[in-house]
N, C-alpha and C positions, 0 to 999 in steps of 0.2 A: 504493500500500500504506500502510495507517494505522502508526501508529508502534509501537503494540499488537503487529500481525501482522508488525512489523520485527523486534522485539525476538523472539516466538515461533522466527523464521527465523529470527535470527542464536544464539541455542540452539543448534537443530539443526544450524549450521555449527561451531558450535564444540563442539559432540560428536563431530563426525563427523569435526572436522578432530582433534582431540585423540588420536581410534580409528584413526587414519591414521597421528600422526606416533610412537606407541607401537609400531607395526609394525617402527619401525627404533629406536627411543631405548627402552631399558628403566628403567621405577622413571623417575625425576627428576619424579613428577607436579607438584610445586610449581613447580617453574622451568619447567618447561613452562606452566603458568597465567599465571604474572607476566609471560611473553615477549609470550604470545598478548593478555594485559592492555594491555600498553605497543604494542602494533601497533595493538588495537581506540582505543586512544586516543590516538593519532598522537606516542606517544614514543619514546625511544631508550633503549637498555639495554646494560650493562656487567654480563658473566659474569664472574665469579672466581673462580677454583678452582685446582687442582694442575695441572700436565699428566696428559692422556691420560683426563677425566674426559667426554668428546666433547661437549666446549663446540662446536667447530669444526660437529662432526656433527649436532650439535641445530640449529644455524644454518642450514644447508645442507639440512638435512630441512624444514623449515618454510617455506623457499624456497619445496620442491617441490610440498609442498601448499598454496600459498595462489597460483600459479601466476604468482611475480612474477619479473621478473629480478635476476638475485645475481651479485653478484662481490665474491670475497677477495680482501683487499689482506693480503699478508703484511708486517707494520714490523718494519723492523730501521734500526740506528743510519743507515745511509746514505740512508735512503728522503727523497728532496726532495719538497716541497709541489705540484712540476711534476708528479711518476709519478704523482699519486693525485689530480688537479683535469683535468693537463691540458697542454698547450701547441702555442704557433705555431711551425709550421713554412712555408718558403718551395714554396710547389708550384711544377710545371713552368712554368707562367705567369706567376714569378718572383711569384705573389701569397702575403703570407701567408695561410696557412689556418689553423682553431684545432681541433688533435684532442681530442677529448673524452678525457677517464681512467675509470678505474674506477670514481670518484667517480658518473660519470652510469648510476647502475642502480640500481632500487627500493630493497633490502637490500643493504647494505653490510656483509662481516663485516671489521671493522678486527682481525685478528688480533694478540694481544699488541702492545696500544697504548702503554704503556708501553717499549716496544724503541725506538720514535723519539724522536728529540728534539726539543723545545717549538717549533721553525720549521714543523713539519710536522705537530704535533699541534694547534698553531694553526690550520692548512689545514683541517680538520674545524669548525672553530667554528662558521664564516660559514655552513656547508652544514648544518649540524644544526639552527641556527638561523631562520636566513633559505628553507632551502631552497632557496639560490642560490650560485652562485660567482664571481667576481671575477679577471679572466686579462685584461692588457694591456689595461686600461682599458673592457671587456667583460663585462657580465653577463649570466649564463646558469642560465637555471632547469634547477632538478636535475628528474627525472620525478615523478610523481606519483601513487602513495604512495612516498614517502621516509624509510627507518629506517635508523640505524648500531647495529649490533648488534656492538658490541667485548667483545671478551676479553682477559683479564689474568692473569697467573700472580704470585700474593700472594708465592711464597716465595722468588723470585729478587730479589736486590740490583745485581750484578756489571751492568754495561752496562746499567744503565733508566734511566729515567726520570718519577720520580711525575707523573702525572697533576696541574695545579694546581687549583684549588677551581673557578675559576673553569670552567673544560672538564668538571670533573666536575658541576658542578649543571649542566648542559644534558640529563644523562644521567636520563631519568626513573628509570629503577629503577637499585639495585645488587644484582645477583642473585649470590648465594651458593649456588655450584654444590660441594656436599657427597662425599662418598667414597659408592656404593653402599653398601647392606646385603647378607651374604653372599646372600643368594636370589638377587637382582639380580642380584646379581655372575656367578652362576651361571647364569643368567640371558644375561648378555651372552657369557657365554665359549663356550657353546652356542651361540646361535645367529650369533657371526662367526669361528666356527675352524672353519665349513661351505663350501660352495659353494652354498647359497641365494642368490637374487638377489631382493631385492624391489621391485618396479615401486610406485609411490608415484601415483597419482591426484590431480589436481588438484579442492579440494574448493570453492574461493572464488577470483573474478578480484580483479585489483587495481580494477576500477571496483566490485563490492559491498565492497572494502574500503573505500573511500572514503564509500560509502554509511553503512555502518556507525559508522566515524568520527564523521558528522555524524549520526546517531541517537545515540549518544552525547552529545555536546553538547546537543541537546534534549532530554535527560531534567531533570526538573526535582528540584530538592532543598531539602529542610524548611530551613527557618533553625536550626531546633536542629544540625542535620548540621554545616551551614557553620560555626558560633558552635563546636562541638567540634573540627574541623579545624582553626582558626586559631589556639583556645586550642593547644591541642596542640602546632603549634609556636613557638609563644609560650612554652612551658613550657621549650623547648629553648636559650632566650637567658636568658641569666645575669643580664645587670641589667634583663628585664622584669620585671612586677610580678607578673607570672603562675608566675614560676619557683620550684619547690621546691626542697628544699634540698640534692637529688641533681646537679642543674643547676648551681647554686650552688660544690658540691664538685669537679665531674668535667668541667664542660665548659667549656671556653678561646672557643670560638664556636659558634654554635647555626644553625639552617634561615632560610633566607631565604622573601620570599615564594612565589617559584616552587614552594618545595615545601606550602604552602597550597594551590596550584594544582592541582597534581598530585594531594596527596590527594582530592579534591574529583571529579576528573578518574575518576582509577584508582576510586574507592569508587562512582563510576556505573559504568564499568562492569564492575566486579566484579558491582556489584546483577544488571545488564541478562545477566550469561553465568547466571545463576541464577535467572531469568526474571519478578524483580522489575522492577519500572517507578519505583521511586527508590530510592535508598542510605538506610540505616542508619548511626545507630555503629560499627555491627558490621562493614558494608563498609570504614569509614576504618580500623577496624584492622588489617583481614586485609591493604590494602596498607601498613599506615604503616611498617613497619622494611624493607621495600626503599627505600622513597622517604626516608627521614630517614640509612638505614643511611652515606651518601658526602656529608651536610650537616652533620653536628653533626663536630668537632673536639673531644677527648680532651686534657685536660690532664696532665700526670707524675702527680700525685698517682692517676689513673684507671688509669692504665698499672702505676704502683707496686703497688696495690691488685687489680690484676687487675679491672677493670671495663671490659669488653668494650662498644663502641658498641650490640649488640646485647640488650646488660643494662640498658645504661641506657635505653633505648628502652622496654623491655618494663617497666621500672618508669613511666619517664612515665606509660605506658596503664593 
């Protein structure tokens, strides 16, 4: 298949899979785009939102349709790096043997990631990154396609623990999962305080996601594209040369390369689900404030001020 007739089909997977997972998730059409954005382009994503806004359910819906295997890891303060990678046990043969964790399955929902603490929020690095894990001097490749799709509740303090920079820019997007609008609302309250049961069809295997993937990466992009992504986050570092004087005022540290990457990355295939064959300006923006939103750091004066990361963003652009 030409790469032309790849892009045409993965459209129509992603219409179809989008008309599937609205079957059970009502309204949230944006974070459903940025999820399905960051899987098409082999990233990881962090939901934020309130409780009960079915961060968990959108996770577990998308499982169903893209026909991968899933498993939730609930983190709470006790959870060791052992429950969620792995570990040796002695079998009857007196040999050690090494049981796989939860860790070893496509989609990962790491439920309120923030609830553990940094020994076992470490344990996620190696694997988000590497795609491997590291157990008694043993390495072991995770499956493949491989996503952590974490969740965070912003308004709880009491027993968490922040996420550091460094675990957080592994996370391609940071999705801002919003309160319904009353339709919505009404919406959801209707159809789960019934006894409808809806059966979810599998719309794409994890080998055409794979596929997908790598059509992604071979889309090609203008130099002007690249040269706007990079200024872009260039704008977001204080003592680049490139920084205005919002930069200047409001932000303590700014995106590293990675998120250069990613722009570049997500803004293909944003192009590619809208059945272009290269990115735009217009692509880097529609992903740039998930991808900057959990890299630029806020100084007092910004906080004082009421200048929200997602304002300063939208002025950068």
């Amino acid at each position: 298949m030409s790469d032309v007739a790849a892009i045409e089909q993965l459209v129509k997977d992603y219409k179809a899979l989008k008309q599937e997972i609205h079957q059970v998730i009502v309204g949230q059409d944006e974070v459903v785009d940025q999820v399905l954005i960051s899987i098409f382009s082999r990233g990881h994503c962090l939901l934020v939102g309130v409780p009960g806004l079915a961060k968990t359910l959108l996770v577990n819906t998308i499982a169903q349709t893209l026909g991968l295997s899933f498993n939730r890891v609930q983190f709470t303060p006790d959870l060791m790096p052992s429950d969620i990678i792995g570990s040796e046990i002695l079998d009857e043969s007196r040999q050690f043997k090494f049981i796989k964790g939860p860790l070893f399955s496509n989609i990962i929902l790491a439920d309120e990631i923030n609830r553990t603490p940094p020994k076992t929020q470490s344990a996620l690095l190696e694997a988000m990154q590497e795609r491997r894990v590291t157990a008694a001097g043993q390495t072991y490749t995770l499956p493949h396609p491989f996503f952590v799709l974490a969740t965070q509740n912003p308004i709880e303090q009491e027993g968490t623990y922040p996420l550091p920079e460094a675990q957080l820019d592994r996370f391609m997007f940071n999705i801002w999962v919003d309160y319904p609008s009353y339709l919505e609302e009404l919406a959801i309250v209707r159809s789960t305080t019934s006894d409808v049961q809806i059966k979810l069809n599998q719309i794409v295997s994890g080998e055409q996601i794979s596929e997908y993937q790598e059509l992604i990466r071979r889309i090609p992009v203008a130099d002007n594209v690249l040269e706007y992504a990079v200024k872009l986050v260039g704008k977001t570092r204080k003592d680049s040369d490139l920084a205005p004087q919002i930069t200047k005022d409001f932000i303590s540290w700014g995106a590293g390369p990675r998120a250069s990457q990613y722009l570049i990355v997500g803004a293909k295939c944003h192009a590619a689900l809208r059945g272009k064959f290269s990115p735009d300006i217009e692509d880097v923006k529609a992903v740039a404030a998930p991808i900057l939103r959990h890299r630029i750091v806020r100084n007092y004066r910004a906080e004082a001020e009421g200048y929200t990361t997602d304002k300063i963003i939208e002025k950068l652009l």
